[in-house]
C-alpha positions in Angstrom: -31.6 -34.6 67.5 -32.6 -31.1 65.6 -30.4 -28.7 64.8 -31.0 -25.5 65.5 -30.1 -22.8 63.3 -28.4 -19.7 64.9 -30.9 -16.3 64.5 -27.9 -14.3 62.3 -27.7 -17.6 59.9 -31.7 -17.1 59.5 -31.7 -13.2 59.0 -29.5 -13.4 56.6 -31.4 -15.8 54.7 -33.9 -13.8 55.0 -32.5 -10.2 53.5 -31.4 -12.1 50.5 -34.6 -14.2 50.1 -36.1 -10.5 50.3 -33.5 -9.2 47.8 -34.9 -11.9 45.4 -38.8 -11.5 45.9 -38.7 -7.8 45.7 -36.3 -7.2 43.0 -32.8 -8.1 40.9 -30.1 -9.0 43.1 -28.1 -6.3 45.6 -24.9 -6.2 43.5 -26.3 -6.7 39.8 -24.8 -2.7 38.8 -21.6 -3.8 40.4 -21.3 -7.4 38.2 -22.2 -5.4 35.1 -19.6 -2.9 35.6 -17.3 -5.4 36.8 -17.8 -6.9 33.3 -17.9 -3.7 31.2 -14.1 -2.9 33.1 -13.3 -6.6 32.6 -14.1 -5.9 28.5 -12.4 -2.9 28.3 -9.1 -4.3 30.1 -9.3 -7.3 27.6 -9.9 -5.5 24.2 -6.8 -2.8 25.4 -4.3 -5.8 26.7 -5.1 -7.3 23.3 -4.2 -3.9 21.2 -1.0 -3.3 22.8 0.2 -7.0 22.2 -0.6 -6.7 18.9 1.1 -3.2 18.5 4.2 -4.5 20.0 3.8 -7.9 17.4 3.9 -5.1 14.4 6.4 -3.3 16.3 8.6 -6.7 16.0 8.2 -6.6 12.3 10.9 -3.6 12.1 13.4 -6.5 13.0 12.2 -8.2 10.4 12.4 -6.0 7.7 15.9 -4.9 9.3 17.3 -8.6 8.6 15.4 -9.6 5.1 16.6 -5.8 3.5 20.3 -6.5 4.9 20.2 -10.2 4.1 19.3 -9.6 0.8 22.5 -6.8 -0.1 25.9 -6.4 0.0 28.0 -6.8 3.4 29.4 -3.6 3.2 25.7 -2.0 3.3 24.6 -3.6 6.1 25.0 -0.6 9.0 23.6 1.6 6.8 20.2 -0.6 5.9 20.3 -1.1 9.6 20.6 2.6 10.4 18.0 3.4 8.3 15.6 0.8 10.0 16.3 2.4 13.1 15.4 5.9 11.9 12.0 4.4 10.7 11.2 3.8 13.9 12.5 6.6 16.0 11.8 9.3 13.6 8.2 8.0 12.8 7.0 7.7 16.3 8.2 11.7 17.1 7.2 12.7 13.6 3.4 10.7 14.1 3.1 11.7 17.6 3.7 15.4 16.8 1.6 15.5 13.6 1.0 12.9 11.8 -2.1 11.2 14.1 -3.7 14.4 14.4 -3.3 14.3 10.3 -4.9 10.9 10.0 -7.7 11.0 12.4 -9.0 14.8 12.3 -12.4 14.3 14.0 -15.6 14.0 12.6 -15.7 17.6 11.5 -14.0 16.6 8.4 -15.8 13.5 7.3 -15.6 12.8 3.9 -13.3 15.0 3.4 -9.4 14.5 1.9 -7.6 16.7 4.2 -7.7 17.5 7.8 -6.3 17.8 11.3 -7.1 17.8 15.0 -4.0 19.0 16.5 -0.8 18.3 17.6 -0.2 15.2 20.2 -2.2 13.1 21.0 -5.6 13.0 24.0 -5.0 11.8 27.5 -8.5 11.5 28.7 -9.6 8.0 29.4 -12.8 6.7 27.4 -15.7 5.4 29.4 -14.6 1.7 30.3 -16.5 -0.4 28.5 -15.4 -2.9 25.6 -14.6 -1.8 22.4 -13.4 1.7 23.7 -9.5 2.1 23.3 -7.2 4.1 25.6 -6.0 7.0 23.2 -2.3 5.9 24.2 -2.9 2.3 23.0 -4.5 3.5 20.0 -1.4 5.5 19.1 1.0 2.8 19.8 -1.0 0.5 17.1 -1.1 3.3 14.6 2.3 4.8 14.7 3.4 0.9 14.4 1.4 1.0 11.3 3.4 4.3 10.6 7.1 3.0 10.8 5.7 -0.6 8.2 4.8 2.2 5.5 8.3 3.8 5.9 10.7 1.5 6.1 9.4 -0.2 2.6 11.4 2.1 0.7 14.6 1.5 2.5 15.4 -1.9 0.4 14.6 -0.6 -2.4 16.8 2.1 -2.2 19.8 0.5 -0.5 23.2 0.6 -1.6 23.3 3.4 -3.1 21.3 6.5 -1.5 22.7 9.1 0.9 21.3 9.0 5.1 20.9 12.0 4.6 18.4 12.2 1.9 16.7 8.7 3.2 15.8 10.4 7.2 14.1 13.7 4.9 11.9 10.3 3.3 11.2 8.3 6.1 10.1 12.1 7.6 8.1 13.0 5.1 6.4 9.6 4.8 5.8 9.2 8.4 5.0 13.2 9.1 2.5 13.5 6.3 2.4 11.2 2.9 1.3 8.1 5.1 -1.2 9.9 7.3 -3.0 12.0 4.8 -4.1 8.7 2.6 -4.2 7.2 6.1 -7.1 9.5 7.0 -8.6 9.1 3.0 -10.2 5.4 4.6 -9.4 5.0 8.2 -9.9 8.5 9.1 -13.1 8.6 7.4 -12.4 10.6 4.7 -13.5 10.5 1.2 -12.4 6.9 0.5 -14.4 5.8 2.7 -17.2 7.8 2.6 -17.3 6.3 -1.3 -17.4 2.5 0.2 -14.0 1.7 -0.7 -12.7 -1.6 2.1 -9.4 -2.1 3.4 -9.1 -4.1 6.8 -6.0 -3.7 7.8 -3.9 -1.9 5.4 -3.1 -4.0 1.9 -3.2 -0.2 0.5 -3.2 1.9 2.9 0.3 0.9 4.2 1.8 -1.8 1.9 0.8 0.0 -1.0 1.6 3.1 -0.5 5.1 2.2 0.9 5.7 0.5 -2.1 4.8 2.8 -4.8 6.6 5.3 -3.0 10.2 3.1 -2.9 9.6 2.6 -6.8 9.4 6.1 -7.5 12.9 6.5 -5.5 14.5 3.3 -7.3 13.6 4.8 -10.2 14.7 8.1 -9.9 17.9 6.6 -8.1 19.2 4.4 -10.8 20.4 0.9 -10.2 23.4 0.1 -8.9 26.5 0.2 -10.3 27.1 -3.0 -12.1 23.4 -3.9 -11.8 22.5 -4.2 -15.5 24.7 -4.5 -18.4 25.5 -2.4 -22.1 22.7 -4.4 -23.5 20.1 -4.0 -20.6 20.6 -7.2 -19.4 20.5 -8.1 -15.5 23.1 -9.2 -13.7 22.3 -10.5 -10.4 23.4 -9.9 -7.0 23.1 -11.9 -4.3 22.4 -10.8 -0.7 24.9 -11.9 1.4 23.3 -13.7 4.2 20.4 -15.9 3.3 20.4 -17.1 6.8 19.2 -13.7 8.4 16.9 -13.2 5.5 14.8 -15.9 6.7 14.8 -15.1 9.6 13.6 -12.2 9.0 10.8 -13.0 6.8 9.4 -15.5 9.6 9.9 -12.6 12.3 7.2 -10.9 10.0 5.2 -13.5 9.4 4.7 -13.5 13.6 4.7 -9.7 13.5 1.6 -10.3 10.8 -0.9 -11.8 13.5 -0.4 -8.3 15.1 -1.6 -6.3 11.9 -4.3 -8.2 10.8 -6.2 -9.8 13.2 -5.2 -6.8 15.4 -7.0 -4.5 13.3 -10.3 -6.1 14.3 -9.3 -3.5 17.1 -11.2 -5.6 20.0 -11.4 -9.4 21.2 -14.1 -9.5 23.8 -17.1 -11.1 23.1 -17.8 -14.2 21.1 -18.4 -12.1 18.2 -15.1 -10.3 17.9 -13.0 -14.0 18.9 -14.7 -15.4 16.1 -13.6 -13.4 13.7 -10.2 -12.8 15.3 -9.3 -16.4 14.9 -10.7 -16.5 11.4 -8.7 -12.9 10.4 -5.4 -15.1 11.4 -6.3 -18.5 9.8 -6.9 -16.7 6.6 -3.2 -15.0 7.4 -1.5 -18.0 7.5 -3.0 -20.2 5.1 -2.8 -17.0 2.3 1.2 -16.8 3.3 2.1 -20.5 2.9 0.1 -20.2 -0.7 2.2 -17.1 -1.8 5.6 -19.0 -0.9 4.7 -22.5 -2.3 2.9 -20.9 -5.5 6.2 -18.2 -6.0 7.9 -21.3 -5.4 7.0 -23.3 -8.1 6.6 -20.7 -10.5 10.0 -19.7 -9.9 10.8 -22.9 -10.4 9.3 -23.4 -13.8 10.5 -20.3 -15.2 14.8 -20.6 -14.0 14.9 -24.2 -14.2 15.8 -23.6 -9.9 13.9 -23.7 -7.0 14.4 -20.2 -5.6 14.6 -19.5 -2.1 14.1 -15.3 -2.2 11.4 -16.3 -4.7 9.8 -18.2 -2.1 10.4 -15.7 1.1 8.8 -13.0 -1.3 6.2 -14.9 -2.7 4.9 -15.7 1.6 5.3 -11.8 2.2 3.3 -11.5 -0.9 0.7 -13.6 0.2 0.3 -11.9 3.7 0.2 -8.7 1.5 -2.8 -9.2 -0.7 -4.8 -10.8 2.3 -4.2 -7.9 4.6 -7.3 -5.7 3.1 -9.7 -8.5 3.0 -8.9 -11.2 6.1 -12.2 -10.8 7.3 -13.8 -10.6 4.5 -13.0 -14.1 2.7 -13.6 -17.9 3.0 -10.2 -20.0 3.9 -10.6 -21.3 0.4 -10.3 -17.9 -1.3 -7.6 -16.9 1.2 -5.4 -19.9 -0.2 -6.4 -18.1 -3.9 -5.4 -14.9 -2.8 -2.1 -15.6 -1.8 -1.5 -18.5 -4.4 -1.8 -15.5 -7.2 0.7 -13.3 -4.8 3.1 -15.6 -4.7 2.8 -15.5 -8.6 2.3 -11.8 -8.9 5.7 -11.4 -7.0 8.2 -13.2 -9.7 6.6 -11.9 -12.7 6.9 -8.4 -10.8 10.4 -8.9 -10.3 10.8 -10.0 -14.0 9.0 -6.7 -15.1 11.4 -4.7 -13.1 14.7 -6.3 -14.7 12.4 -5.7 -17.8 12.6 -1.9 -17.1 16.2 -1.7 -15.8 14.3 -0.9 -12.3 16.8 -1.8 -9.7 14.4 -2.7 -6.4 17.1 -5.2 -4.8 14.8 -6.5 -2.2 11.5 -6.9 -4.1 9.6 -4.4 -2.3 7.3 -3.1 -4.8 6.7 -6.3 -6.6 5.7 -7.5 -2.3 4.6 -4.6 -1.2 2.9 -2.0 -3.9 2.3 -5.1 -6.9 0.4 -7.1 -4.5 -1.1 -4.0 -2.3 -3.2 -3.3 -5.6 -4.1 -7.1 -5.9 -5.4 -7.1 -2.4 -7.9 -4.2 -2.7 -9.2 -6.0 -6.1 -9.4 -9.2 -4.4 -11.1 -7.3 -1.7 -14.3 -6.8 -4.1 -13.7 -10.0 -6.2 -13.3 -12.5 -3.2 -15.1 -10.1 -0.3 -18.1 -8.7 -2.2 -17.3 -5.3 -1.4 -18.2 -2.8 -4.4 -15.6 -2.8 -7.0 -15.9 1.0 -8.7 -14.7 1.8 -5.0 -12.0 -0.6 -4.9 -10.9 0.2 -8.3 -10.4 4.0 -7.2 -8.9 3.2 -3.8 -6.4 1.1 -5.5 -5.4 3.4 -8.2 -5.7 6.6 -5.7 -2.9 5.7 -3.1 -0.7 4.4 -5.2 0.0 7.4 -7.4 -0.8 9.3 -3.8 2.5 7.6 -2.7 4.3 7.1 -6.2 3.8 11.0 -7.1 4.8 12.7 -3.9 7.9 10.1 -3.7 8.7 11.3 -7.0 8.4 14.8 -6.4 10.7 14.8 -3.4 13.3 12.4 -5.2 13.8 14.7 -7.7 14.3 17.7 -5.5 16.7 15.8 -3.3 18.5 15.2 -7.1 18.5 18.6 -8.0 20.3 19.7 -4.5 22.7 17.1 -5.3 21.7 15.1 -2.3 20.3 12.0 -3.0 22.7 9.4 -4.4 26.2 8.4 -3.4 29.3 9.4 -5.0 30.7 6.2 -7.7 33.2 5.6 -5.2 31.6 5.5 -2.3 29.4 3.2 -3.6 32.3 0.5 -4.4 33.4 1.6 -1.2 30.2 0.9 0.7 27.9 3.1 2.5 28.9 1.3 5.8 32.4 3.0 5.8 31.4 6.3 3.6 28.8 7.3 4.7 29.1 5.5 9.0 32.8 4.9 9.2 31.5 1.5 10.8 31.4 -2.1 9.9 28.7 -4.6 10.8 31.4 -7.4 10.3 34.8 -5.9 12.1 37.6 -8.4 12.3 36.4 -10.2 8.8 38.0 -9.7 5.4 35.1 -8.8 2.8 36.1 -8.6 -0.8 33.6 -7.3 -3.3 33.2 -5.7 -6.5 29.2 -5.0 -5.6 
């Protein structure tokens, strides 16, 4: 027996056979927004997980710098930490963005400034457009990395007071004025120089700047003998150390492959996953290469070697993770890892106290990332040479500047005996280990 098919069934076969004859389907501009929305949703979810991944890295730094001193130091390197982050993101919100990304009016230029705040307006929603809230978060995380370098450097010795007027200035206006040089299209980058995702532009800068403060601060008492010689001084808790230096290894697939600012489309996954492959294989080079030549050179295999030589390695591939096979990747960070120890040899060299290594991790291998940028990534050398000579002195000269004005108004260092004492109880009247007995002549 037939079956009949009921009149509504056949009309509506009908419309949408029509639909199809005459033209493109009823509800193509609706799919195509729906996918454009879709897009936009993806490449903003993406941003904000990887600003809160470089967000993460403050714990990281927080644990490696007070891992690496004296007990007695501990609130205050923690303290200052803290400050990194909450005075950068008023400090950045209120000036420094509008610093770093001026507008277009000022292209090429080395100076500029849009305004205070930052915009509220959404952008069209389609992918590759960024919410201007989202945007911040990602670049004021960026902000706090470039600050808080200088804390280890300087700890165990330098006054709150003086350290919140750094992590100000740095945050307010050092960082965002280079900042703007290359990423804000300014006249770094309007000569060609390259840096992804900040081997320079943050690490580099931070680092230069906390030498110009070590410097200027003198080592610590007991640090170096008569004769020049070094005397070591161990960090008292290797165990959050490490910690911390695998907390910013995680934090590191925020920053780089983050900074490929979008993931939609098969074209920006691609090179996403690539950006963090080249992370990781360029940090387990630096530690294993530090590593060994630590191990050749003190007859020991050293584990803060190793920890520096993997930050060292995530360092010099920052600037050029998408830019580089994973073969040169493992070269970059293999000559980190060995950049690190010979730059912590060259500091004992120069009676340079820097008790956490951050400018052999951080400024050192910051200038061997934007060479290895144009060496490994083809991207014109004269340009990299000048980007990677320009923000270092940028961040070493106005770092020295202030340090010696905070000197002159007597402000910068610790008294002798507050020092022995520890800045925990002189300068917080607090103790990160209450109820233990600590006994110390560091």
């Amino acid at each position: 027996m037939k079956r009949h098919v009921k009149a509504p069934i056949l009309l509506t076969l009908g419309l949408l056979l029509a639909g199809v004859i005459s033209g493109p389907p009823l509800f193509a501009a609706e799919a195509t927004d729906a996918a454009s929305v879709n897009a936009y949703a993806i490449d903003n979810m993406f941003l904000f997980l990887c600003a809160v991944l470089v967000l993460f890295m403050q714990a990281g730094f927080a644990l490696v710098e007070s891992g690496l001193n004296s007990a007695k130091n501990t609130v205050n390197i923690l303290f200052k930490n803290m400050m990194d982050l909450g005075l950068g993101v008023i400090l950045f919100y209120i000036i420094g963005y509008g610093l770093m990304y001026p507008g277009d009016a000022f292209s090429g230029g080395w100076f500029g400034f849009s305004g205070f705040g930052i915009g509220v307006e959404s952008p069209e929603a389609v992918g590759g457009n960024l919410h201007p809230a989202v945007d911040f978060l990602f670049q004021v995380a960026f902000a706090a990395t470039a600050a808080t370098i200088v804390s280890g450097a300087v700890a165990g010795r330098m006054k709150f007071e003086a350290y919140l007027i750094y992590s100000a200035v740095i945050t307010a206006f050092v960082y965002p004025i280079s900042g703007f040089w290359k990423w804000g299209g300014g006249w770094l980058n309007e000569l060609g120089f390259y840096d992804f995702a900040g081997s320079l532009v943050v690490h580099a800068l931070g680092g230069f700047a906390a030498l110009a403060a070590a410097i200027v601060l003198g080592p610590r008492i007991g640090r170096f003998n008569a004769d020049g010689s070094p005397n070591a001084m161990p960090g008292h808790n290797l165990a959050l150390s490490t910690l911390g230096v695998f907390i910013l290894l995680i934090g590191w697939f925020g920053f780089n492959p983050g900074s490929q600012l979008a993931i939609a489309g098969a074209a920006n996954t691609d090179i996403v996953m690539i950006i963090a492959t080249n992370t990781l294989l360029a940090a387990a080079a630096g530690s294993v290469l530090a590593m060994i030549f630590a191990w050749i050179l003190f007859k020991k295999p050293d584990l803060t070697m190793a920890m520096n030589g993997l930050l060292g390695g995530l360092v010099g591939i920052t600037a050029n993770c998408d830019s580089v096979t994973y073969n040169e990747a493992l070269i970059i960070g293999a000559v980190a890892g060995i950049l690190v120890v010979l730059g912590v040899k060259l500091l004992d060299m120069l009676k340079i106290d820097d008790p956490v290594g951050a400018w052999p991790v951080h400024g050192l291998n910051g200038v061997w990332g934007g060479l290895a940028t144009s060496i490994f990534g083809g991207h014109p050398m004269v340009a990299q040479i000048i980007g990677s000579i320009a923000i270092p002195v940028w961040g070493f000269v106005t770092m020295l500047v202030l340090s010696l004005i905070l000197k002159m108004m007597g402000i910068l260092r610790v008294s002798r005996e507050d020092e022995m004492k520890g800045l925990d109880i002189s300068e917080h009247e607090e103790e990160a280990y209450h109820g233990f007995q600590i006994f110390s002549t560091q």
